[in-house]
C-alpha positions in Angstrom: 65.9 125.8 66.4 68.5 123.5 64.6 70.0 122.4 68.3 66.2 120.6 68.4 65.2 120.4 64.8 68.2 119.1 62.9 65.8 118.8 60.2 66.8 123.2 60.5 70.5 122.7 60.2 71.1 123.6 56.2 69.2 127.0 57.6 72.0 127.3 60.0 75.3 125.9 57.3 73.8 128.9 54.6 73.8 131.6 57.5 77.0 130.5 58.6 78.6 130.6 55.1 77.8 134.1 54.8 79.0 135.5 57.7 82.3 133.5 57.6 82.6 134.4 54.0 82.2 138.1 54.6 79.2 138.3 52.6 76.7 139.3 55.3 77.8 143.3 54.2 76.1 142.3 50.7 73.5 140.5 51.6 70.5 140.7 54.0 68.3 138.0 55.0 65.1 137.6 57.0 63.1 134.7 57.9 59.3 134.4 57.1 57.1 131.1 58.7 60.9 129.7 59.3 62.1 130.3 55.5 65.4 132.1 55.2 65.0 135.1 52.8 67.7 136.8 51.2 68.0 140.3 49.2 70.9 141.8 48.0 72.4 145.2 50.0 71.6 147.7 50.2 67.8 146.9 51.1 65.3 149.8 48.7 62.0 150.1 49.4 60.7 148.0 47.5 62.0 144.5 47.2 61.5 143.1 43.6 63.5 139.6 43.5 64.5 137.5 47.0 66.0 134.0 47.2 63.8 132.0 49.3 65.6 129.2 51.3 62.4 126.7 52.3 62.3 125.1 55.4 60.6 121.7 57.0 57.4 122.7 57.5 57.1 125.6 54.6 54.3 126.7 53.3 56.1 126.0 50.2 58.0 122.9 50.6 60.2 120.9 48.6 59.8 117.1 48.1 60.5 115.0 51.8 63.8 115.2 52.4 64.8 118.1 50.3 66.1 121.3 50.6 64.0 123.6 48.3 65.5 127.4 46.7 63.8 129.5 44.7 64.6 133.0 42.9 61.6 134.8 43.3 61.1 137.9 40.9 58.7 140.5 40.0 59.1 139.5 36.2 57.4 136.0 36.7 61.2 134.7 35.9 61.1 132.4 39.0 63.3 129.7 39.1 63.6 126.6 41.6 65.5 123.8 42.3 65.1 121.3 45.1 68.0 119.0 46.5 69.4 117.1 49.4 70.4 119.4 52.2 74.0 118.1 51.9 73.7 120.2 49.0 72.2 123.4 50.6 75.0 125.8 51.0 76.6 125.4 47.6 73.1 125.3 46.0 72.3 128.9 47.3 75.7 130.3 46.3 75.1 129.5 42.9 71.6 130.9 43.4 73.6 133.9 44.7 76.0 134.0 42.1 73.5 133.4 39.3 70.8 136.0 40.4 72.3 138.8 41.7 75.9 138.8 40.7 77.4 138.5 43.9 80.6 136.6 44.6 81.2 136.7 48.1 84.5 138.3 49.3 87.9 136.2 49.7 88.7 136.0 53.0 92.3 134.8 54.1 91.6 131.6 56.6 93.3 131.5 59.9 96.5 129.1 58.6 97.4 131.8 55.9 97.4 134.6 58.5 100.4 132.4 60.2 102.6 132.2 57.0 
């Protein structure tokens, strides 16, 4: 979708960033109309918070030109925060970090493997 949309590509940076971070064994996503939702593992029965990740064209969007996450919980505690999607990836790890507790794992990168 991104290789035609770019509008789509802060979709693709946040998926990336998890699985190259070695998060994607804590974390499980889905998308819904486009928007990238994510849940902490393991996955219950009942889902009672997600992190939505909005896309162009949600049925929630941010403002034009912004990238829109929200914490959605059962409480009524939502939380949201709308930025430009230069600032997508970093925005929902501190979503990640704030909400659920989860830091995702320290990976070695492939210059360190070579020392």
């Amino acid at each position: 979708m991104a290789a035609r949309y770019p509008d789509f590509q802060y979709l693709v940076d946040i998926v990336d960033s998890v699985i190259d971070s070695g998060a994607d064994a804590l974390l499980a996503g889905s998308t819904s109309m486009h928007d990238l939702m994510v849940v902490p593992r393991p996955v219950g029965a009942e889902v009672r918070e997600m992190i939505a990740v909005r896309a162009p064209g949600s049925m929630r969007p941010g403002p034009a030109g912004q990238v829109r996450i929200e914490h959605l919980s059962s409480t009524g505690r939502n939380d949201c925060i709308d930025r430009p999607p230069s600032e997508a990836v970093p925005l929902f790890w501190r979503f990640v970090i704030e909400k659920y507790g989860i830091r995702p794992p320290l990976r070695p990168n492939c210059s360190d493997l070579t020392k």
